[in-house]
C-alpha positions as CSV (number, residue, x, y, z in Angstrom):
1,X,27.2,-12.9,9.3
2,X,26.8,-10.9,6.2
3,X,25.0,-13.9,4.1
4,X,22.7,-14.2,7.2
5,X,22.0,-11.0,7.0
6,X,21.2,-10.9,3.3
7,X,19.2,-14.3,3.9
8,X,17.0,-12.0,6.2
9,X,16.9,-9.2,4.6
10,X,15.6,-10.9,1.4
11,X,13.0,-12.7,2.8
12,X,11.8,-9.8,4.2
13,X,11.7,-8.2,1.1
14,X,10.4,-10.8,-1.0
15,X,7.5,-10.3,-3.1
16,X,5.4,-13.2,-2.1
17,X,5.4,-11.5,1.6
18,X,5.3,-8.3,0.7
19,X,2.7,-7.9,-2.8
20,X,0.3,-9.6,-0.7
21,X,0.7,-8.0,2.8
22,X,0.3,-4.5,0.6
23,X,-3.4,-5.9,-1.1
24,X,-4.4,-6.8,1.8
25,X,-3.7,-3.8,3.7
26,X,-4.9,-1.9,0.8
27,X,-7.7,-3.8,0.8
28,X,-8.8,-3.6,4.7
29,X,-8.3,0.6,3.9
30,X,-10.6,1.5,1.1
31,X,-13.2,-1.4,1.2
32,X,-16.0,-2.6,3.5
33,X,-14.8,-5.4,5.4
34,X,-17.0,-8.0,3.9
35,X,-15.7,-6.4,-0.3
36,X,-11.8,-6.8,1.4
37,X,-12.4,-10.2,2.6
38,X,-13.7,-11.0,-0.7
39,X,-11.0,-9.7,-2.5
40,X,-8.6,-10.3,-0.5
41,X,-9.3,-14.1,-0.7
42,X,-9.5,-13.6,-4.3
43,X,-6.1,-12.0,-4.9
44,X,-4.1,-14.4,-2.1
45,X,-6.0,-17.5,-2.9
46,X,-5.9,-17.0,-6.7
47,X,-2.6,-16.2,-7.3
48,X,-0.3,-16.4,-4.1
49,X,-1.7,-20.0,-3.0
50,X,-0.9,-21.8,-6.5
51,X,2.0,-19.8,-7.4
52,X,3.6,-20.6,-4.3
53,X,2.1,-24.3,-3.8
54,X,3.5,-24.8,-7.5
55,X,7.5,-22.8,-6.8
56,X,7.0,-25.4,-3.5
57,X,6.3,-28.3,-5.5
58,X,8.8,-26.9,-8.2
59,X,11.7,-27.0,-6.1
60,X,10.7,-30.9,-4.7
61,X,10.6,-31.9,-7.9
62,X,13.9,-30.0,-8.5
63,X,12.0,-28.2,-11.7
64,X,13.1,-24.8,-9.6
65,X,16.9,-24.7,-8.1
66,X,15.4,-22.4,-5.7
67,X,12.2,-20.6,-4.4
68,X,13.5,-17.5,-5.8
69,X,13.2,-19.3,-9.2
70,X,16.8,-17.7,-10.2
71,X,17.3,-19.7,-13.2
72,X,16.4,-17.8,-15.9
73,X,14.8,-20.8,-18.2
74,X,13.3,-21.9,-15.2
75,X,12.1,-18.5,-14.9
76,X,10.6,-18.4,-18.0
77,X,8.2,-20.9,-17.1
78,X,7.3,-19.9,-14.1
79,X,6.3,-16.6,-15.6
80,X,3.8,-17.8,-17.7
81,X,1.7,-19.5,-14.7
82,X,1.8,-16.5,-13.1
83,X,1.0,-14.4,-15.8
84,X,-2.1,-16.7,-16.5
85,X,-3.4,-16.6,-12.9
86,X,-3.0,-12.7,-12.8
87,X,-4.6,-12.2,-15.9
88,X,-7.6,-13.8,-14.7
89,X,-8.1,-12.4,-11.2
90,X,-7.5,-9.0,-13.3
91,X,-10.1,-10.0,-15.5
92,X,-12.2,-10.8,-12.6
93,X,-11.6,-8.0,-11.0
94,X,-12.5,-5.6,-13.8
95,X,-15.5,-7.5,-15.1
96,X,-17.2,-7.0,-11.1
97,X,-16.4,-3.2,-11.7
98,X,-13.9,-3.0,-8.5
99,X,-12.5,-0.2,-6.9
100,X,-10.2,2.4,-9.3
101,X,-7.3,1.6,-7.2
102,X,-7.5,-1.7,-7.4
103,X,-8.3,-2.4,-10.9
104,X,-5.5,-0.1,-11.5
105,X,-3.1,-1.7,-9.7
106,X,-3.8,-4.9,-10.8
107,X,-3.6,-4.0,-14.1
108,X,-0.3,-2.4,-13.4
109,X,1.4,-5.0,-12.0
110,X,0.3,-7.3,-15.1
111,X,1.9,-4.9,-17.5
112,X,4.9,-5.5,-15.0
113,X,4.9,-9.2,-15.0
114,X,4.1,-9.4,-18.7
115,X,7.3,-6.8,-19.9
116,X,9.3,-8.9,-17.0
117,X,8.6,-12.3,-18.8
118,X,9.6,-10.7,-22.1
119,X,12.8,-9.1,-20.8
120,X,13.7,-12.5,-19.3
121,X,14.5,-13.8,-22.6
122,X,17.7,-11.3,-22.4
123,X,18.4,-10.5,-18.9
124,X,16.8,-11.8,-15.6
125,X,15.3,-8.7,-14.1
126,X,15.2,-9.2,-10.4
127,X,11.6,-9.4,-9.3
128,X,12.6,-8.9,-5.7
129,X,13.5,-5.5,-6.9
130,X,10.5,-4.7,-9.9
131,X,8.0,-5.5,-7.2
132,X,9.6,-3.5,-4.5
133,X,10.2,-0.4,-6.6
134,X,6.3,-1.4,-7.7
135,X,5.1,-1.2,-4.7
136,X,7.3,2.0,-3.5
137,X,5.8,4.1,-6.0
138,X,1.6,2.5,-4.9
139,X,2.2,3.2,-1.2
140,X,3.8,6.4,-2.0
141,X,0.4,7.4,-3.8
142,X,-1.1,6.8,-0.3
143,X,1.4,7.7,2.4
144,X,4.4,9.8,1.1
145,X,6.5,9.1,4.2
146,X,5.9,5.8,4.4
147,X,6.2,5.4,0.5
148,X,10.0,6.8,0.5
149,X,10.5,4.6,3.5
150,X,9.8,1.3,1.8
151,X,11.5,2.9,-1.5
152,X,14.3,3.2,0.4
153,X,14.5,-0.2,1.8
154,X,15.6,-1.4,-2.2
155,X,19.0,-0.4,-1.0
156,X,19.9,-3.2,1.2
157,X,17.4,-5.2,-1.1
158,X,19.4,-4.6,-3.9
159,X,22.8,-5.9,-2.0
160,X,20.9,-8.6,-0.6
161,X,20.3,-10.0,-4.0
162,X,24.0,-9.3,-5.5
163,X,25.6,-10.4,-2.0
164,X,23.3,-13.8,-2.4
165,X,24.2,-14.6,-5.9
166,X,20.6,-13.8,-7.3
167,X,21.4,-11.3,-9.2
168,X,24.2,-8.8,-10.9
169,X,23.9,-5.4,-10.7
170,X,22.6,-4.9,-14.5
171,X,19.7,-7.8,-13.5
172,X,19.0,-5.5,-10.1
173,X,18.9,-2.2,-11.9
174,X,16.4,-3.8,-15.1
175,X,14.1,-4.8,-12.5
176,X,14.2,-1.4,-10.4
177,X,13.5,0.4,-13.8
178,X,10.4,-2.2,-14.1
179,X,8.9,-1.7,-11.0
180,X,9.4,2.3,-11.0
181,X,8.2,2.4,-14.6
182,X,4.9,0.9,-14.0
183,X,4.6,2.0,-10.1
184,X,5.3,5.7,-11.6
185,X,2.2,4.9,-14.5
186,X,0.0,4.3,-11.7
187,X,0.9,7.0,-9.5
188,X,0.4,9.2,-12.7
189,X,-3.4,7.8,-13.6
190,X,-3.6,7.0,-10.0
């Protein structure tokens, strides 16, 4: 029962549901509808769609153990995709002269992904966590209730990922520190 729980509870917290969920809502709340269609489609098609068509196609092809990518070699790889696909919707994103917010954020969160690829090489940071925390401190910049709310939700994260076998608690607490680092650097120039 526990493991199912964590199972759930994981999921729910993953970063490929919940970074995209957050732009997009983001998105629909500060933009015209056509600009957040636009962008929307811009963030989720290019960086959400391949990432997650290539961890799918990873894990066939038994490159990834997982979808969670926990390997940390694996990992290392995978980063560098990512990293590549982010950097150039950030670059996008920038060169149109988006929104403040946006172009912050993004930028953010590739600072995040880029220190998290180079702390890989030591520990494996969990992601799960670096994102949440992330994203904590970006919706508390917006909504202060609802920010502590999802802050606080890193606390059955957090065991989800020991309980699971993801992570140790040194891997869960590097990638808190990640997340709140950079989510605090945008709340600040925010």
């Amino acid at each position: 029962m526990k493991t199912t729980i964590a199972k759930v509870i994981s999921i729910v917290g993953h970063p490929f549901l919940t970074v995209p969920l957050f732009a997009v809502f983001l998105l629909f709340s500060i933009e015209s509808t056509q600009r957040a269609i636009y962008l929307s489609l811009l963030i989720v098609g290019g960086i959400f769609l391949p990432v997650g068509l290539k961890t799918l196609w990873g894990v066939r092809k038994g490159t990834y153990t997982n979808l969670d990518v926990s390997d940390q070699g694996q990992r290392q790889k995978w980063f560098v995709a990512t990293t590549f696909l982010l950097l150039l919707v950030t670059i996008i994103v920038w060169a149109t002269n988006q929104g403040w917010t946006l172009r912050l954020a993004l930028a953010c969160a590739l600072v995040l992904l880029v220190i998290a690829q180079l702390v890989n090489r030591r520990i494996k940071a969990s992601m799960h966590l670096a994102f949440h925390a992330f994203l904590g401190f970006l919706i508390l910049s917006l909504n202060g209730v609802a920010g502590v709310c999802f802050l606080l939700f890193a606390l059955p994260l957090a065991w989800s990922r020991i309980h699971l076998g993801r992570h140790i608690w040194k891997e869960v607490i590097v990638g808190t520190a990640l997340g709140s680092l950079l989510g605090v650097a945008f709340w600040v120039l925010h």
